[in-house]
N, CA, C and O atoms as a MOPAC input file, in Angstrom:
PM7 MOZYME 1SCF
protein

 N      3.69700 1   -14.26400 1     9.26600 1
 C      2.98200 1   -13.21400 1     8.60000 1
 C      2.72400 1   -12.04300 1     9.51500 1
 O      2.85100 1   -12.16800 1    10.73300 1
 N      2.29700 1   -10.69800 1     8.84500 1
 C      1.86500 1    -9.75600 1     9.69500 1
 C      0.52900 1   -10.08300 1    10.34800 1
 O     -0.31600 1   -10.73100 1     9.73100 1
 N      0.30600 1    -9.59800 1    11.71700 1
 C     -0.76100 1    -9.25000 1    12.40900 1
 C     -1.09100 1    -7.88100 1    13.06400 1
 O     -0.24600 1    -7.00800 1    13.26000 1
 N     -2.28000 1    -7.79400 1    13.35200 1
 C     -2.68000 1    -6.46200 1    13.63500 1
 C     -2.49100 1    -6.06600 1    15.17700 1
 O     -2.44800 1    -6.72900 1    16.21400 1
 N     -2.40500 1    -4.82900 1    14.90900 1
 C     -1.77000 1    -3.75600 1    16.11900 1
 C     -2.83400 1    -4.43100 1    17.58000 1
 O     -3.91800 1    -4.93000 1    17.27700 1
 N     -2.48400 1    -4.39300 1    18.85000 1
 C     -2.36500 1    -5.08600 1    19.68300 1
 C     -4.14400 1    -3.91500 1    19.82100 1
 O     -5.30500 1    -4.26200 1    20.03700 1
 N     -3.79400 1    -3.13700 1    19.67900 1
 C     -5.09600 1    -2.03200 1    20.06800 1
 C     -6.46100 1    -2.40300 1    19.16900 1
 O     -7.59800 1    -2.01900 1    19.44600 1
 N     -6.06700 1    -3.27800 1    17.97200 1
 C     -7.34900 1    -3.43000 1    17.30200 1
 C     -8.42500 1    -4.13300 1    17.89500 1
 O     -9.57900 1    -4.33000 1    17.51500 1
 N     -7.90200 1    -4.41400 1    18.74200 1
 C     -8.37100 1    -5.57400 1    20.02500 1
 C    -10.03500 1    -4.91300 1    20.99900 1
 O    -11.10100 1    -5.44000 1    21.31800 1
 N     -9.46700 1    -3.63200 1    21.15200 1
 C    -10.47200 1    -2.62300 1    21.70200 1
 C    -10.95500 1    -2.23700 1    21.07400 1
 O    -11.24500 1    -1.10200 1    21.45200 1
 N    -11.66000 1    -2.62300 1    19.35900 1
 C    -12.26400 1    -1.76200 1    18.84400 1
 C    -13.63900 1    -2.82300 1    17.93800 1
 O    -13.17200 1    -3.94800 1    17.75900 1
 N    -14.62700 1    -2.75000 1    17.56100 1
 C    -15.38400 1    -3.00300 1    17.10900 1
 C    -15.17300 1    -3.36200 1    14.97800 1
 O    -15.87900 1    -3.76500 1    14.05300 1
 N    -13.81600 1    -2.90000 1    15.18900 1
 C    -13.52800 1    -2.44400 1    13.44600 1
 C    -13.64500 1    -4.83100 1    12.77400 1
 O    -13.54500 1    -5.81700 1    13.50400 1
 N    -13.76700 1    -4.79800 1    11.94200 1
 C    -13.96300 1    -6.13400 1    11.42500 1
 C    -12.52000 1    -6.58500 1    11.16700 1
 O    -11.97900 1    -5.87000 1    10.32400 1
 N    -11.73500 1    -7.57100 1    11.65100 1
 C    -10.66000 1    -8.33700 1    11.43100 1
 C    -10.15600 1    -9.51300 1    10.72100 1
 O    -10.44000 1   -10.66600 1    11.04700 1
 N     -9.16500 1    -9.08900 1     9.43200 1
 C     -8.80700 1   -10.66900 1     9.05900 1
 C     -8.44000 1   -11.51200 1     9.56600 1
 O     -7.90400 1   -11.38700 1    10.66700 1
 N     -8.60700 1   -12.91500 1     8.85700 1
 C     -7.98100 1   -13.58000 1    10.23800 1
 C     -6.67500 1   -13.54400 1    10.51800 1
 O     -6.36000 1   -14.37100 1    11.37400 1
 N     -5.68200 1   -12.79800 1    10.05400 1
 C     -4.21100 1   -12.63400 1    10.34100 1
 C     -4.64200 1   -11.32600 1    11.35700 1
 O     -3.60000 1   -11.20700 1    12.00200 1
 N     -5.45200 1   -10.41400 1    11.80600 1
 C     -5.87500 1    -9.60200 1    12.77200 1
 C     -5.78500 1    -8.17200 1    12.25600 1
 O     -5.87900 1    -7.22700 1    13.04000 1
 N     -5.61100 1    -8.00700 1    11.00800 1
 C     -5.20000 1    -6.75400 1    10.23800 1
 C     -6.81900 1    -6.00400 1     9.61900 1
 O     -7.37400 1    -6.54900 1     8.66500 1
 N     -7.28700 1    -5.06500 1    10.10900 1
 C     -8.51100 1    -3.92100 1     9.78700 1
 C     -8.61700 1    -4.59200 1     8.12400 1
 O     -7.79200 1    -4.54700 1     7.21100 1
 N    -10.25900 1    -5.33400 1     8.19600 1
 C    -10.48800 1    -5.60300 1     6.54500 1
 C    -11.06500 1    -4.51900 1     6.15700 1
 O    -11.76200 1    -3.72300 1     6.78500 1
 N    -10.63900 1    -4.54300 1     4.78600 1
 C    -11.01300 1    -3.48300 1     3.63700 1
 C    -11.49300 1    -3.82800 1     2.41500 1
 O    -11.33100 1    -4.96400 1     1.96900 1
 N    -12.22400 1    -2.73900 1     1.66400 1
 C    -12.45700 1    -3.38600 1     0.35400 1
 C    -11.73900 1    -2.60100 1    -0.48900 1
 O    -10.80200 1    -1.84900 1    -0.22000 1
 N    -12.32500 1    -2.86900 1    -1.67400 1
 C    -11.42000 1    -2.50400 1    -3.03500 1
 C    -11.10300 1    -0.83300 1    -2.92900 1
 O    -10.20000 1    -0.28100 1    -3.55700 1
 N    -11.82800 1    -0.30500 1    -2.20900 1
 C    -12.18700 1     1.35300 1    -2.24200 1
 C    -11.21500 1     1.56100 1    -1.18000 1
 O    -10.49100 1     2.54800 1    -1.30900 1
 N    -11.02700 1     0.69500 1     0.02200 1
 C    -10.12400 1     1.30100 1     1.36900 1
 C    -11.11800 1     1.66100 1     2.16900 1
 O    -10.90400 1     2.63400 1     2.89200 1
 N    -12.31500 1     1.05100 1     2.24300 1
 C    -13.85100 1     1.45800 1     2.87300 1
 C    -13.29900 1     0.27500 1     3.84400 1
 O    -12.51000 1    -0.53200 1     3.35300 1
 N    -13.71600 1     0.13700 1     5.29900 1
 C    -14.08300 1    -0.53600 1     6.33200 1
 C    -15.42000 1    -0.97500 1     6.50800 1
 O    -16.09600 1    -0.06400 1     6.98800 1
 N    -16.32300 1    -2.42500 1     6.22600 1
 C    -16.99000 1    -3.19800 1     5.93200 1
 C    -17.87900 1    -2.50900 1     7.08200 1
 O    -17.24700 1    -2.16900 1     8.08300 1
 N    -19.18400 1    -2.27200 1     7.07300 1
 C    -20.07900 1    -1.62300 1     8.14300 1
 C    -20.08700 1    -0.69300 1     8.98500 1
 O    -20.71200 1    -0.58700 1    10.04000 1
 N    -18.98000 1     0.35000 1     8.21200 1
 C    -18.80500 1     1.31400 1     9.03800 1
 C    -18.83500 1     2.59000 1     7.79400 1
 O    -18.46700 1     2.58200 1     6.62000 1
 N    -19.54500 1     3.81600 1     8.79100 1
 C    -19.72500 1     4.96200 1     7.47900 1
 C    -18.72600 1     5.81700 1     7.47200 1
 O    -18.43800 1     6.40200 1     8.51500 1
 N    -18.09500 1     6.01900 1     6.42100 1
 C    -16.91000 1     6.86500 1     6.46500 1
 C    -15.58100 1     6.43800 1     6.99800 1
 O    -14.67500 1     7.24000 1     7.22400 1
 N    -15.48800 1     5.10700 1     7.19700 1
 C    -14.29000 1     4.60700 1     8.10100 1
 C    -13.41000 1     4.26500 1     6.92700 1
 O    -13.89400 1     3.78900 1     5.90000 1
 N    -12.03600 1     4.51700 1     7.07800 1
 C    -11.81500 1     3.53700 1     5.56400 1
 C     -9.75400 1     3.55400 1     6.59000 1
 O     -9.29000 1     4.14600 1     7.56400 1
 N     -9.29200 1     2.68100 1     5.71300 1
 C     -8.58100 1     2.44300 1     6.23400 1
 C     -6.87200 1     1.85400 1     5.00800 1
 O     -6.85900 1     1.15500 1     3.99400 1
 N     -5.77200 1     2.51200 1     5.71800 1
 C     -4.61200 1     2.43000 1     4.35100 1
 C     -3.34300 1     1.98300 1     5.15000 1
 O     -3.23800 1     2.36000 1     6.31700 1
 N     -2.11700 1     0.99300 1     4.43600 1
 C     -1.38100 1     1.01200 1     4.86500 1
 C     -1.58500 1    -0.85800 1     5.60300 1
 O     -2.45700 1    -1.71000 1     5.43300 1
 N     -0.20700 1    -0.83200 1     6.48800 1
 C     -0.15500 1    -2.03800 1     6.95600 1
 C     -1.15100 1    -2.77500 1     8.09300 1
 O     -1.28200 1    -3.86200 1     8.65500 1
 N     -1.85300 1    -1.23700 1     8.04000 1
 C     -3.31400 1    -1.52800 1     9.28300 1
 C     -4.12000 1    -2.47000 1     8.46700 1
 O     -4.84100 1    -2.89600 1     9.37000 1
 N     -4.44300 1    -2.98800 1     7.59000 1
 C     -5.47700 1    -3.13000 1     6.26500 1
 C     -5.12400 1    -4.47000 1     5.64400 1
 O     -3.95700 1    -4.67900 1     5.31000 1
 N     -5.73100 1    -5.06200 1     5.53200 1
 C     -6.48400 1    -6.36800 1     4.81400 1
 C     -7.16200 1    -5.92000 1     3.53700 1
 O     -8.23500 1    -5.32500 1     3.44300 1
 N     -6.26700 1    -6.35000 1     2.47900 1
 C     -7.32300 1    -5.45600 1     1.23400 1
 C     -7.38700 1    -6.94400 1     0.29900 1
 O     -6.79200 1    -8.00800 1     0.47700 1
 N     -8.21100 1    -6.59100 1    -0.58600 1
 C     -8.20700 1    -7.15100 1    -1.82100 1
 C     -7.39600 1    -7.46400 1    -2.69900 1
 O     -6.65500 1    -6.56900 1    -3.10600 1
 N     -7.25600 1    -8.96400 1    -3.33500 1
 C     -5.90400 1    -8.33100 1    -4.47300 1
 C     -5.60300 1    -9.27300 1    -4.71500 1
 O     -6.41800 1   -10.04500 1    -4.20900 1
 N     -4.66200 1    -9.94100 1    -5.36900 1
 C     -3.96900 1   -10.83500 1    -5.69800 1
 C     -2.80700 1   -11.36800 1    -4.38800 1
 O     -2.44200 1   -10.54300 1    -3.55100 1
 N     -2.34700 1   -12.70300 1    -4.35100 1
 C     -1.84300 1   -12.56800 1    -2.93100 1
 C     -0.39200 1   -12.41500 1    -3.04300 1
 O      0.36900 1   -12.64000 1    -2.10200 1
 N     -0.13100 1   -12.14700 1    -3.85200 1
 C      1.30500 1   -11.56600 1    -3.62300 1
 C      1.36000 1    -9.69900 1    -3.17300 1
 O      2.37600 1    -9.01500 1    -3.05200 1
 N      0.04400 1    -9.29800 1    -3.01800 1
 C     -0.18100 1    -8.15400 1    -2.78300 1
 C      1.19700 1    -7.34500 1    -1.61600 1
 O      1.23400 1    -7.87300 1    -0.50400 1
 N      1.97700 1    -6.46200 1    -1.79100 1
 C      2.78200 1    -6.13700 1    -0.75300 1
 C      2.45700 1    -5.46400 1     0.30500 1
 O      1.45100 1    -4.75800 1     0.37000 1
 N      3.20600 1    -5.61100 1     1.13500 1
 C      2.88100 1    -4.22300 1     2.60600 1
 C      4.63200 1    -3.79900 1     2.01200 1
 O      5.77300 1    -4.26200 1     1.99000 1
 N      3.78300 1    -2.51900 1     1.56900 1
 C      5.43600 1    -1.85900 1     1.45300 1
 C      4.87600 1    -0.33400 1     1.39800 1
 O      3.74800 1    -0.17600 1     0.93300 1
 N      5.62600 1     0.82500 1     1.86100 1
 C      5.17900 1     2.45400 1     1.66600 1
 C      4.56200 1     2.66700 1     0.53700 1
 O      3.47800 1     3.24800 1     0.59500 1
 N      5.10000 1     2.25100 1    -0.78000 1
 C      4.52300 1     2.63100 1    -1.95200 1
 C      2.58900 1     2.25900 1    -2.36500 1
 O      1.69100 1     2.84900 1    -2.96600 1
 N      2.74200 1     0.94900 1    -1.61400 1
 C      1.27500 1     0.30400 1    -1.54000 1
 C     -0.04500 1     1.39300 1    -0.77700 1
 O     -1.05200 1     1.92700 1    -1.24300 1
 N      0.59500 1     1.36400 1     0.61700 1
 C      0.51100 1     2.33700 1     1.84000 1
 C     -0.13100 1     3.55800 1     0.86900 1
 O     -1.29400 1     3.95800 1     0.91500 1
 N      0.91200 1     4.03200 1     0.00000 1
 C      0.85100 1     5.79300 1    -0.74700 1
 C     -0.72800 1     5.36800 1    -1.50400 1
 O     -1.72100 1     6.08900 1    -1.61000 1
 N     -0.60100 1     4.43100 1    -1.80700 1
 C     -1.75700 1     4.47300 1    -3.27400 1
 C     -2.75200 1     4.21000 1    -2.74000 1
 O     -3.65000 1     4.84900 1    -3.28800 1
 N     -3.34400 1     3.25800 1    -1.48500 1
 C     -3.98300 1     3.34700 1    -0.88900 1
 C     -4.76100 1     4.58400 1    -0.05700 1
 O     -5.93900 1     4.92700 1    -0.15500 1
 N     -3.64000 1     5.16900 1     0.84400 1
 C     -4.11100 1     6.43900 1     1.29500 1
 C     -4.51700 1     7.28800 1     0.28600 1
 O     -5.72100 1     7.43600 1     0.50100 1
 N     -4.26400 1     7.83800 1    -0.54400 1
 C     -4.81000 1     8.51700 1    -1.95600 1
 C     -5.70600 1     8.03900 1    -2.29800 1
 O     -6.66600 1     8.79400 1    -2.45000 1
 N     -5.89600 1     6.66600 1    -2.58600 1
 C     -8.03200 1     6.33400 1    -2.96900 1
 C     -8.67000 1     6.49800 1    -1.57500 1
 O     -9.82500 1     6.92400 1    -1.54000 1
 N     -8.03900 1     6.20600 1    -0.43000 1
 C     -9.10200 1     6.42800 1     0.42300 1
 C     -9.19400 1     8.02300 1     1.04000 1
 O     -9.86900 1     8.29500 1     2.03200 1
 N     -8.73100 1     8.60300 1     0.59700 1
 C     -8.96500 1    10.28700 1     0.97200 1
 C     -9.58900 1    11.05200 1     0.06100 1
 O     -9.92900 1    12.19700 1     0.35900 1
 N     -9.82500 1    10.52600 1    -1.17200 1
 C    -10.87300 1    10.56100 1    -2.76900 1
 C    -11.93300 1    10.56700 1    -2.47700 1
 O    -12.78500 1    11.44300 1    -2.62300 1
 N    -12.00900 1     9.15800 1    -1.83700 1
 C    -12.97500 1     8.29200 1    -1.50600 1
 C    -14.18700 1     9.17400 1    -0.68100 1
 O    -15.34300 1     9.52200 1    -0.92300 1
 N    -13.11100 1     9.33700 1     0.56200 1
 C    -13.84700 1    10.03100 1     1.68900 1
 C    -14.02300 1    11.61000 1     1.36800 1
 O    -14.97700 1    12.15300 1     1.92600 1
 N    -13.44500 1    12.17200 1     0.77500 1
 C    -14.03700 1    13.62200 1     0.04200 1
 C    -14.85200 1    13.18900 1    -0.81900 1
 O    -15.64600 1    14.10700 1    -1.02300 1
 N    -15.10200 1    12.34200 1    -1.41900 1
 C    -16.18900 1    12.41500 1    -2.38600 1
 C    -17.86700 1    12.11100 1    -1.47000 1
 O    -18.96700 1    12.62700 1    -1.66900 1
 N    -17.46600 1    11.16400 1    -0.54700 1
 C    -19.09200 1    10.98500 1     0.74300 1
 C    -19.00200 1    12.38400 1     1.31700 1
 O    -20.14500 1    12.83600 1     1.38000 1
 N    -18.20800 1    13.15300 1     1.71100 1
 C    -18.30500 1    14.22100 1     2.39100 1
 C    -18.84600 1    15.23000 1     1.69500 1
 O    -19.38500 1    16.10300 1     2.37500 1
 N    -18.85600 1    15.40500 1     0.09200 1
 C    -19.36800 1    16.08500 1    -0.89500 1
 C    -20.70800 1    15.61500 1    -1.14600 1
 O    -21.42900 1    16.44800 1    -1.69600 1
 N    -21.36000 1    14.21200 1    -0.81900 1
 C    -22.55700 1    14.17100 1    -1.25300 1
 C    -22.48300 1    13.13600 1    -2.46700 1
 O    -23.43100 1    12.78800 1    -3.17100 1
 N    -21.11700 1    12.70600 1    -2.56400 1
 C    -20.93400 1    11.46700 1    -3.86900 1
 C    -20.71800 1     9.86100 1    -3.25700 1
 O    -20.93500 1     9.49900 1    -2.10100 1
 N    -20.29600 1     9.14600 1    -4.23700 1
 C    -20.19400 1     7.68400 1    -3.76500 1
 C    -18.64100 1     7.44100 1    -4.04300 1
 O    -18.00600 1     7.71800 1    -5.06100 1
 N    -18.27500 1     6.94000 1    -3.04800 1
 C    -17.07800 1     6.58200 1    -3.47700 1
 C    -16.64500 1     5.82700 1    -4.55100 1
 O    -17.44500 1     4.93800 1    -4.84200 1
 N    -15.46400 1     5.88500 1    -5.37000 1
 C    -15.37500 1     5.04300 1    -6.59900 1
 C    -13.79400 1     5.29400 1    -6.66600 1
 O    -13.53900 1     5.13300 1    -7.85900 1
 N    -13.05200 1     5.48800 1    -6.25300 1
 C    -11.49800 1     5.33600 1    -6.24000 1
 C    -11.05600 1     4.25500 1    -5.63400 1
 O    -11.44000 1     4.00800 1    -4.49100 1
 N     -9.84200 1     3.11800 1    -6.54200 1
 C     -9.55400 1     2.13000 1    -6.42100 1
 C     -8.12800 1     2.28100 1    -6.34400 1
 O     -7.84200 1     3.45100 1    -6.60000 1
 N     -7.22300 1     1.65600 1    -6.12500 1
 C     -6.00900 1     1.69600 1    -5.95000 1
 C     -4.89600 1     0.57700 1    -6.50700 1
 O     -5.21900 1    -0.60000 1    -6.34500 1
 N     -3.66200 1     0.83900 1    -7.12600 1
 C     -3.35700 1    -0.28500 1    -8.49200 1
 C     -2.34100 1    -1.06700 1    -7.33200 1
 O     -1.66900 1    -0.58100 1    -6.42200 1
 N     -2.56800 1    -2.74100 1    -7.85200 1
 C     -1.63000 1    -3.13100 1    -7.17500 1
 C     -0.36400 1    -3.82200 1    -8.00500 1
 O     -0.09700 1    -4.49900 1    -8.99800 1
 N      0.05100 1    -3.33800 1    -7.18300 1
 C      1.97000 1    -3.33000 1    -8.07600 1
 C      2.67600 1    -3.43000 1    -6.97500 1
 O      2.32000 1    -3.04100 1    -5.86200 1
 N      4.08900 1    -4.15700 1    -7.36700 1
 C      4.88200 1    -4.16900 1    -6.26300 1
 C      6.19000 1    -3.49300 1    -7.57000 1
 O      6.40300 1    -3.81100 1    -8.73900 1
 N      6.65500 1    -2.74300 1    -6.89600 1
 C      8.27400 1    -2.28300 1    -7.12200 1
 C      9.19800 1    -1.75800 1    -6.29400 1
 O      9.02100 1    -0.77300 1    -5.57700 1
 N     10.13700 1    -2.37400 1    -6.37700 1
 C     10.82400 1    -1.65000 1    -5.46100 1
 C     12.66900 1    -2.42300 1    -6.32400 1
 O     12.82700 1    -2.96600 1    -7.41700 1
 N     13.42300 1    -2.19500 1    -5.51300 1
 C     15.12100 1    -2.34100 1    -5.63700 1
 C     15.74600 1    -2.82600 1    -4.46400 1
 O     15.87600 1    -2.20000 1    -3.41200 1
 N     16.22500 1    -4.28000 1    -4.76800 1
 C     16.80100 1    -5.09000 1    -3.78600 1
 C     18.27100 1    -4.69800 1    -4.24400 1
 O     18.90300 1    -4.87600 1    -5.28500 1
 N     18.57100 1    -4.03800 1    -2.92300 1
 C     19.86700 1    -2.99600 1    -2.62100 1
 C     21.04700 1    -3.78200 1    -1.81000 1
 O     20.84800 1    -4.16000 1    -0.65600 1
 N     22.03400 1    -3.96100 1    -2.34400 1
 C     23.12300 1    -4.94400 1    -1.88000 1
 C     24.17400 1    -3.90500 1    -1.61900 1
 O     25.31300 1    -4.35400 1    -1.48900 1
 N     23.96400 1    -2.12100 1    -1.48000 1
 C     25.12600 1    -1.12100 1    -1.42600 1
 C     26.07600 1    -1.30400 1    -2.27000 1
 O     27.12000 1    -0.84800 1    -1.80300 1
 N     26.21100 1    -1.74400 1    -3.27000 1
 C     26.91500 1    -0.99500 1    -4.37900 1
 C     26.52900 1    -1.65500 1    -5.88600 1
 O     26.96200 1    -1.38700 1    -7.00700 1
 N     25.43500 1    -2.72300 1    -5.38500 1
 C     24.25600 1    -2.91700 1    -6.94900 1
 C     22.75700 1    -3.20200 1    -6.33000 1
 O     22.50700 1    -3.57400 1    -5.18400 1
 N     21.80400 1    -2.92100 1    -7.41900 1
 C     20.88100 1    -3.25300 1    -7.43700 1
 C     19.78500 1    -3.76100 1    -8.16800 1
 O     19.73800 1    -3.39400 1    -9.34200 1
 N     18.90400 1    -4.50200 1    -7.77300 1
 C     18.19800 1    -5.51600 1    -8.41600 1
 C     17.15200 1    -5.22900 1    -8.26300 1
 O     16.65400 1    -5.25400 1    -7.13800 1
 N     16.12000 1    -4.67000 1    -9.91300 1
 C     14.81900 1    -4.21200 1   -10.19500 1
 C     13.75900 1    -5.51200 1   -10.62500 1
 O     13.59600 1    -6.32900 1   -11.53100 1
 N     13.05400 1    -5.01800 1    -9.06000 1
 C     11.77100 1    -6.05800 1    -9.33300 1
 C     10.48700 1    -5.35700 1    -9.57900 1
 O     10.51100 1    -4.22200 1    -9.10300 1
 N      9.43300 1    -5.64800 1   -10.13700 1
 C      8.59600 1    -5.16800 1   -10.46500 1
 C      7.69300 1    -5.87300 1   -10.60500 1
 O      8.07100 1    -6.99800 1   -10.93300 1
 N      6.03100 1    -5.72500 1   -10.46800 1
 C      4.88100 1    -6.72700 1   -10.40100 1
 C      3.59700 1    -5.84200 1   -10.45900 1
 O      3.18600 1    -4.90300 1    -9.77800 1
 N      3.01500 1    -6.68500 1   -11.80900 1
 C      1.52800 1    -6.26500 1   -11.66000 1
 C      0.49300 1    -7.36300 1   -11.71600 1
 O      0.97200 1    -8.49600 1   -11.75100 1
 N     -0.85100 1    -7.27100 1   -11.73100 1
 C     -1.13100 1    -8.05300 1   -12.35800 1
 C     -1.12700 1    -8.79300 1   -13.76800 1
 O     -1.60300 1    -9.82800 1   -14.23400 1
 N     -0.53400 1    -7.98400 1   -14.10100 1
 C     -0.61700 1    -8.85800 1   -15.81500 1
 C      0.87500 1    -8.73600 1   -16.34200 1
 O      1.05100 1    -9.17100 1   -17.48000 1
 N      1.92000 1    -8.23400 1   -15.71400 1
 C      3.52600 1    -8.12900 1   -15.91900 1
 C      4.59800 1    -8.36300 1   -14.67500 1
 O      4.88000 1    -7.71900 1   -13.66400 1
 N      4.96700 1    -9.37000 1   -15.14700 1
 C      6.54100 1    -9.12700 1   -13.79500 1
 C      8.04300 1    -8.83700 1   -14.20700 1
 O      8.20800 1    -8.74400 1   -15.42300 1
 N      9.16800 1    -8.67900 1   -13.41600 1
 C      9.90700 1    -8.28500 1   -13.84400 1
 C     11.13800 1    -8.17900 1   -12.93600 1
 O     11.03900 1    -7.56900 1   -11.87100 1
 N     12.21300 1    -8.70600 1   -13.28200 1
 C     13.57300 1    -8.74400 1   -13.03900 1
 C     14.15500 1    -9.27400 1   -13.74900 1
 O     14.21200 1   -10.31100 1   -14.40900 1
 N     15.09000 1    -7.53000 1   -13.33400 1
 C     16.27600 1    -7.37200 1   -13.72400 1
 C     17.61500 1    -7.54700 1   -12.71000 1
 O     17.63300 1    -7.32200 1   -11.50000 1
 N     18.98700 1    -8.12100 1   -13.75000 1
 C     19.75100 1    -8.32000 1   -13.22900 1
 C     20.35300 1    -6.90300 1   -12.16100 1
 O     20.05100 1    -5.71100 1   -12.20800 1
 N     21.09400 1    -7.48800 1   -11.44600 1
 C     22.11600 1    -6.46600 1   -10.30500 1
 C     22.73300 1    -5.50400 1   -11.40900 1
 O     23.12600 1    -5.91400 1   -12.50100 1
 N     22.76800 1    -4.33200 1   -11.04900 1
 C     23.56500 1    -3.44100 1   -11.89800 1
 C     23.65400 1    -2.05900 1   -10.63400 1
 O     22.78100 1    -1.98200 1    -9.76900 1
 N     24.57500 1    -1.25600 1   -10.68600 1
 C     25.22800 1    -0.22200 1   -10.44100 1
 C     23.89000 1     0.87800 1   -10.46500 1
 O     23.29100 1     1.41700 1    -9.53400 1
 N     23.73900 1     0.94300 1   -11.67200 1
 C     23.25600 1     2.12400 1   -11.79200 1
 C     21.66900 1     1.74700 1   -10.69800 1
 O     21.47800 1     2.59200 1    -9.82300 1
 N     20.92100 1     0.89800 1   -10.74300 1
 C     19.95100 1     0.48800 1    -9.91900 1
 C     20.19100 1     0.95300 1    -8.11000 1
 O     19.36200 1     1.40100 1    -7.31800 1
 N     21.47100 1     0.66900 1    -7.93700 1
 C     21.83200 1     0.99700 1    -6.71000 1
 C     21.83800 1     2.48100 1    -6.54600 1
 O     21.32400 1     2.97900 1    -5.54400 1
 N     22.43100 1     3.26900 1    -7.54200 1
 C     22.48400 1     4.97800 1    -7.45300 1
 C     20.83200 1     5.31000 1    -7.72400 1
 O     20.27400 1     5.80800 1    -6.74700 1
 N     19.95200 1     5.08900 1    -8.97300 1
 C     18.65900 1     5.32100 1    -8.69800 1
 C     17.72500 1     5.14900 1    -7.32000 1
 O     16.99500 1     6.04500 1    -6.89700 1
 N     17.83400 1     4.22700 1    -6.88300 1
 C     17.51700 1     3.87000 1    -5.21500 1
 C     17.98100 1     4.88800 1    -4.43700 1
 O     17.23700 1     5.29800 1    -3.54700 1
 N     18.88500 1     5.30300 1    -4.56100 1
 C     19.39600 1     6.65900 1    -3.54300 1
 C     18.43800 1     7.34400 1    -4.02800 1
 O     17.39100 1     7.60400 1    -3.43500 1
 N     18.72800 1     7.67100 1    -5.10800 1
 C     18.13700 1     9.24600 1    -5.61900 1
 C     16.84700 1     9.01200 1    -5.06400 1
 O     16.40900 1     9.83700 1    -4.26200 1
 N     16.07700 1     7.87100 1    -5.41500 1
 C     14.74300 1     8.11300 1    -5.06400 1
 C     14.05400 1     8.31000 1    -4.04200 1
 O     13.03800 1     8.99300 1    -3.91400 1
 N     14.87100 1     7.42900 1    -2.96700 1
 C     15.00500 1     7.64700 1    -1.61900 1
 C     14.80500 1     8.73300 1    -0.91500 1
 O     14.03400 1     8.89700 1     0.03100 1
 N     15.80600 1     9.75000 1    -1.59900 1
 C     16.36900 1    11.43300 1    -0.97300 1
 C     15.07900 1    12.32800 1    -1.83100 1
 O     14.50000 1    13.29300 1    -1.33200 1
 N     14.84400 1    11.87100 1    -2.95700 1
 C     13.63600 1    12.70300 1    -3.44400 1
 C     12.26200 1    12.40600 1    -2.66200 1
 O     11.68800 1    13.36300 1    -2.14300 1
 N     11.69000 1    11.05800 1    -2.55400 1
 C     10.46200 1    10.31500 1    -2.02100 1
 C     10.69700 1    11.48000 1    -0.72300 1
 O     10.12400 1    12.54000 1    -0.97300 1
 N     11.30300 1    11.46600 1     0.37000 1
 C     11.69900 1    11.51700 1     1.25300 1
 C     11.52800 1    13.25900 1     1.65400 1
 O     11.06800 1    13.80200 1     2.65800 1
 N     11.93000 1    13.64200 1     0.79000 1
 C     12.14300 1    15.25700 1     0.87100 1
 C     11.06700 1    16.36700 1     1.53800 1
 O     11.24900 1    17.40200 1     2.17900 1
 N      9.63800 1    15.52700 1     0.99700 1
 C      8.76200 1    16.16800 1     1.28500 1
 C      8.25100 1    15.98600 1     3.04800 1
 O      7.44500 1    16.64100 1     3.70900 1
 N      8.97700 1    15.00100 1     3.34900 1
 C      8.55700 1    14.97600 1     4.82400 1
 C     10.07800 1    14.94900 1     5.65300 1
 O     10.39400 1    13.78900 1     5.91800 1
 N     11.00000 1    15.88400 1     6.07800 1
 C     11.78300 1    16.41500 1     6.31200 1
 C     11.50700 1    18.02000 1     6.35100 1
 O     12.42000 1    18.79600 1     6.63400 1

């Protein structure tokens, strides 16, 4: 399994026991004000098939930057973040759509066109940080 960055070691932040920064449902860091935390640094809540994948990472960082503009405004935090796994198991010239929520799963067979969507999305996702 994953464990946490060798540096979490020097820090006071609260650790799962796999060593990964715990979090709650919000992306808040347990006794700390304003700390919040997204991505594969993070121990969150969820169902345990929960993924470490970018897309998770994205939805996370987005409730916790809500989150933290909303304490910085004088509000309470209340942004939560959906957990889903999707992504396309890519074999270069098919691909295979998986998908997961809590209350739906999903695969689909290998097909062509799955493999060309995966590009595209790739080069689009991608664009904005280039």
């Amino acid at each position: 399994g994953m464990t946490g960055n060798a540096w979490f070691d020097n820090t006071d932040l609260p650790r799962s026991a796999g060593g990964l920064i715990e979090a709650d449902v919000r992306c808040r860091v347990p006794g700390f004000e304003r700390v919040y935390v997204a991505g594969d640094a993070g121990s969150f809540p969820g169902p345990e098939w929960l993924p470490k994948q970018g897309h998770m990472a994205d939805l996370q960082a987005e409730a916790a930057a809500r989150n933290l503009a909303l304490e910085l405004n004088g509000g309470a935090p209340s942004e939560t973040f959906r957990a889903e796994l999707v992504c396309i198991v890519d074999s270069l010239n098919k691909g295979m759509l998986v998908a997961r929520t809590p209350k739906r799963s999903l695969m689909l067979p290998p097909a062509s066109v799955f493999h060309l969507s995966k590009r595209f999305f790739e080069q689009w996702y991608l664009r904005r940080y280039r």
